[in-house]
C-alpha positions, 0 to 999 in steps of 0.5 A: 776301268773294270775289276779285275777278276778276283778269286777267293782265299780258300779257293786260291790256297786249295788250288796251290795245295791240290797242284802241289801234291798232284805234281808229287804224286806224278812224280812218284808213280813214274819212278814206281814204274821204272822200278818195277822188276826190283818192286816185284822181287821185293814183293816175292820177298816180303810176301814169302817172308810173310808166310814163313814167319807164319809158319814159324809162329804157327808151329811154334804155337802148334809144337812149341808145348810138346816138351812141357808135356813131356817134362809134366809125364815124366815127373809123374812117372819119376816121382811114382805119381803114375804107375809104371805097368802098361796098362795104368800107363796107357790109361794115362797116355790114352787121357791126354790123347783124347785132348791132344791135337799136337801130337800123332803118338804118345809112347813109353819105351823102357831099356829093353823094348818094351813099353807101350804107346797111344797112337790116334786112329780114323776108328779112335785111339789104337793102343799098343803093348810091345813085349820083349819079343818086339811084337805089339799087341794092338787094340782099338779103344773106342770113344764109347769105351768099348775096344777091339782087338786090332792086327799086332804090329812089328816093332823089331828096330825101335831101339834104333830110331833116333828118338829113342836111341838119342833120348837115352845119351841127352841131358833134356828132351831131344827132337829127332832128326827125320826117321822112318817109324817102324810102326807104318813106315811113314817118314816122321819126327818125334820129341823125347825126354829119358826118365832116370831113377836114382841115375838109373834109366827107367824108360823113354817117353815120346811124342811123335808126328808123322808127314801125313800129320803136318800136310794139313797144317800145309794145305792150310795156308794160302801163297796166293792163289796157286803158290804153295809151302813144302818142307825139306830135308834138312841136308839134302834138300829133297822134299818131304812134305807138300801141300798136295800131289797136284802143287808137288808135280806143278812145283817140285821141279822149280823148288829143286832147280833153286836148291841147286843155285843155292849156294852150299845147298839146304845144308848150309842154310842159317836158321832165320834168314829167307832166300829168294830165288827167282827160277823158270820151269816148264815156260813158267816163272817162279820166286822160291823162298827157301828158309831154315827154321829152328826155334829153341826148344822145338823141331828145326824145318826147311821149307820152301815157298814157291809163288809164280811170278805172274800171281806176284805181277798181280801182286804188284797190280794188286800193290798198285791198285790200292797205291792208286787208292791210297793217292786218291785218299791222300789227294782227298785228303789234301783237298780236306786239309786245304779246304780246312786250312782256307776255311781256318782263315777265312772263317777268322776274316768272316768271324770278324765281319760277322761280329761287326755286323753283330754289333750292329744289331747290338749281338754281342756274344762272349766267345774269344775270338777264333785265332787265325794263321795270320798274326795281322787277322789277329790283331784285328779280332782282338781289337773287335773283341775288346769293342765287344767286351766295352759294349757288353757293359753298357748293355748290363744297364738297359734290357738287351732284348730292347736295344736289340728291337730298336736296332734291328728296327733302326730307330733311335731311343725316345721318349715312349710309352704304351698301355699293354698288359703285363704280368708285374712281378714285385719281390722283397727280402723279409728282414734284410736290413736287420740281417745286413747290420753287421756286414761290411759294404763289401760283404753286403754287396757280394752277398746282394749280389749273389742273391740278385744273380739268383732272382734274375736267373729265374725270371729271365728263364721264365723271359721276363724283364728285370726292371730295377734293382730296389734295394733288396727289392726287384721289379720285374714285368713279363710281355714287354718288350717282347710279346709273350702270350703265356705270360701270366703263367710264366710270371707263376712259374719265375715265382716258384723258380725263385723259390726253389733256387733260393732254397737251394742255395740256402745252405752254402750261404748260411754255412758262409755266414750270410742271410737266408733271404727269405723271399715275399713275392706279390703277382698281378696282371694289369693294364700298365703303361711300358715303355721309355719314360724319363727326359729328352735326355735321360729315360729308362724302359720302365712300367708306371700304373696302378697295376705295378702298386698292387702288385707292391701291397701284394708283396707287403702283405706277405708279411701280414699273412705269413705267406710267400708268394701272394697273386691277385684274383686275376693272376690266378683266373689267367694263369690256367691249369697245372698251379696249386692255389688257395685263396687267403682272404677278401681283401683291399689293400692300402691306397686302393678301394677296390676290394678282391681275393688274394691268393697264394701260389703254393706250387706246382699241382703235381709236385705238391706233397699230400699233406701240404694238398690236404692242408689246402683243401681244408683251409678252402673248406674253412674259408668258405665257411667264413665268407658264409657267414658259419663263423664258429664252423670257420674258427674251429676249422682254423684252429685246427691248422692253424698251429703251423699256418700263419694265415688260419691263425689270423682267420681262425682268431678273426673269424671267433670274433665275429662269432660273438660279434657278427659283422652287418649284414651287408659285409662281403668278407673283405678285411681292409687292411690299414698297413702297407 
């Protein structure tokens, strides 16, 4: 019988993800398009609310400090901080002018017509002094300081205009109503605020604009590509202010054919609320937003805001388009999530096969299971991440990288060895039992244990092989089981690794109350037999040889020289450039008849300090001096360091012996040492 066709589980759940929001979505755009007359008056209102709340924040921010400024003249003038005269006043009036963008004018207006103002001018800033006769005097000062005389102007009726007449009776500052400006005869509004000494009127200050000064802010702002804002007036609905002369002939009719449907007309109009108006003028249709605009403390406006349908059908078209890409993103989106969601719980399923494969190559990380949707998925993870934890037990026993080779080989563990050189690495604790005395097991067993996980940490980053654990003591072996072909150099630097990490951790043990572990080390490269030795039964990756002993004498003779870390002649022959060595003796160590140089790792060269440098270059001075038999040369050379080293204290003492009692002729500068 043949398989039925099988799918995978991420492909099926995005299948049925994807299917469901295209069904959605489907469904959404058919009533988007039987909706589309309402969606095209929504669009006209929510774009002509757009723009008039723009208006409004643009004015506000335009005018709304206009008062402030009034208020700040005024209590210079009513306090007696500014002069009074026309001409003091106009220097002051002239300075905020230079400044000032608000504003088209600043003026002072005292009881009788008289007074003086700063209105801005193409030329600069054209002064004005009106006397009692109502006639201005005019000048135009110039950016450069100088002035001119300019034509004089008739105020004749400035009592009248609303800003000045409505100032005198009101409790604050006022903003007029519109009125024709006797100074141009152009339509303008004006802000201002009635100066009182002692209850008397002093004057009225003013701060005025012109229609001719709004119209930019007007043209500035953008309904669509041929829409426009105009603004009303406030009572009749007439326009006053339009963009240009173009958008007032292509739209004015429509702008009066929806005052004239709006119910009540311009004056009956709320402040804040927008009316959309949908009209047809000349074969073209408009929506026209016509909105009454009077915020605390400023100028009031009507405006009208007028954008053809066919701009507000691109609009929809333009709503559409990215609709369309917003679906695209969000099925996008959809396939993301469902390809996230499969791959979650497919990956949970292939997690746990892959871990059982991991197993089998004896791979057995510590990370927590990844959770999935599916509580039975769980369960399985769970149970193979407890295998996992048991196995990882086991494996602190043996050398991980072993059993690892063993797997991947498919071979069964058995007795087995081979001869290949190693790097051995032997250390000790100097004077651990005497310093344990007085620690419970406990104690005992956590502080060996810190100093254990110390040691291990830097030879296994150096890869090389813990063998056992011996006490306070460790062996240790680098090139087996894996091939390492720097290992000799390696082998050096897990020397100086263990060094450094131990005086590191120093102090927080010694401030815990725990030995300092002071560290002897002994280096040596040597053919040695690696490999699992033991019974059928019971064996352990080990190294035997004659390699592995001297690498032990090497460590006891630490102890002997006062010295940290001893290697053999042919660790420090192997172990190339960048190490800083001295050689401390010729010597044979016990159980071995073959004599050799003994030398100390001192460090890395290029981090030794210049004393220590110097301490070495001289001892090989006076080592030299020893093997050649210049006895007196090599005890005083000795001598002289020997106060802080202990291996020129015992070569320098040596040394004077021979001096008075030369060895035979035949001696070759080996010290047998006689103590292991």
């Amino acid at each position: 019988m043949a398989d039925a066709r099988q799918y995978s589980l991420r492909f099926t759940i995005a299948t049925l993800v994807v299917f469901l929001l295209l069904a959605t979505v489907a469904g959404v755009l058919v009533i988007a398009f039987l909706v589309r007359g309402k969606t095209i008056d929504a669009t006209a209102e929510a774009l002509q609310g757009e723009v008039s709340a723009r208006i409004t924040e643009r004015f506000v921010e335009r005018f709304g400090s206009v008062p402030n400024l009034l208020h700040g003249l005024a209590e210079g003038v009513g306090g007696g901080r500014l002069q009074t005269t026309d001409e003091a006043l106009l220097e002051t009036l002239a300075d905020r002018m230079r400044f000032e963008d608000r504003v088209e004018w600043l003026a002072w207006i005292r009881p009788d017509g008289t007074g003086c103002g700063i209105v801005t001018d193409k030329q600069g800033l054209l002064a004005l002094r009106m006397g009692a006769d109502l006639q201005a005097e005019a000048e135009i000062w110039q950016g450069d300081g100088t002035r001119k005389p300019a034509p004089a102007r008739d105020m004749s009726g400035l009592l009248q205009v609303p800003w000045v007449k409505d100032a005198t009776v009101a409790d604050g500052h006022i903003w007029s109503k519109r009125y024709i400006r006797p100074l141009d005869g152009q339509p303008g509004r004006a802000c201002a605020l009635a100066v009182r000494s002692q209850g008397e009127l002093s004057g009225v200050l003013g701060a005025g604009l012109s229609a001719r000064f709004v119209r930019p802010y007007l043209e500035s702002i953008r309904v669509g590509e041929s829409g426009g804002v105009f603004t009303l007036d406030q009572i009749t609905g007439e326009l006053r202010t339009w963009p240009n002369e173009e958008a007032r002939t292509r739209m004015g009719a429509a702008i009066a054919s929806a005052v004239d449907v709006l119910p009540g007309g311009v004056a009956a109009l709320k402040p804040g609320p927008l009316h959309s108006i949908a009209v047809s003028e000349g074969g073209v249709d408009y929506h026209v937003g016509i909105s009454l605009q009077a915020p605390d403390g400023i100028l009031s406006w009507a405006h009208a805001i007028v954008i053809p349908d066919d701009e507000l059908i691109g609009y929809f078209g333009g709503f559409l388009a990215p609709g369309l890409i917003a679906i695209a993103l969000l099925l996008i989106g959809a396939i993301l999530l469902a390809q996230t969601l499969s791959r979650r719980i497919a990956r949970s399923l292939q997690g746990i096969a892959t871990d059982l494969r991991s197993v089998g190559d004896f791979e057995l990380t510590e990370r927590p299971a990844a959770q999935s949707l599916i509580r039975e998925i769980n369960v399985v993870a769970d149970a193979t991440e407890r295998m996992k934890a048991s196995l990882r037990s086991f494996g602190r026993y043996v050398p991980t990288d072993l059993v690892r080779d063993l797997l991947s080989q498919g071979q069964e563990a058995r007795l087995d060895g081979e001869e290949r050189p190693l790097s051995l690495f032997f250390s000790d604790v100097a004077g651990f039992t005497a310093s344990s005395e007085g620690m419970s097991p406990t104690a005992l067993v956590d502080a060996l244990g810190a100093y254990l996980d110390v040691l291990t940490k830097a030879v296994e980053r150096e890869h090389g092989t813990i063998d056992k654990f011996i006490g306070d003591g460790v062996l240790a072996f680098f090139n087996a089981p894996r091939e390492d072909v720097e290992h000799v150099r390696h082998a050096c630097r897990a020397a100086l690794g263990v060094q450094a990490a131990l005086a590191e951790a120093a102090p927080a043990w010694q401030a815990a109350g725990l030995p300092d572990f002071t560290t002897r080390i002994g280096l040596h490269t040597a053919e040695v037999v690696v490999g699992n030795i033991g019974t059928p039964e019971r064996f352990a990756y080990t190294v035997i040889g004659d390699g592995v002993n001297l690498a032990a004498r090497l460590e006891s003779l630490n102890k002997a020289y006062g010295t940290s870390i001893l290697t053999s002649e042919e660790v420090r022959a192997a172990a190339g450039d960048g190490f800083l060595w001295r050689p401390i003796d010729r010597t044979s160590v016990v159980g071995r008849s073959a004599a050799g140089t003994v030398y100390e790792l001192v460090g890395y060269a290029d981090q030794v300090a210049d004393d220590v440098r110097a301490r070495v270059t001289a001892y090989t001075e006076a080592f030299e001096h020893y093997l050649g038999r210049r006895f007196t040369e090599a005890a005083a050379a000795f001598d002289a360091l020997a106060p802080k080293d202990p291996p020129s204290a015992i070569l320098g003492a040596r040394a004077a012996a021979y001096a008075v009692t030369p060895p035979p002729e035949d001696w070759a500068g080996v010290h047998v040492q006689t103590k292991k």
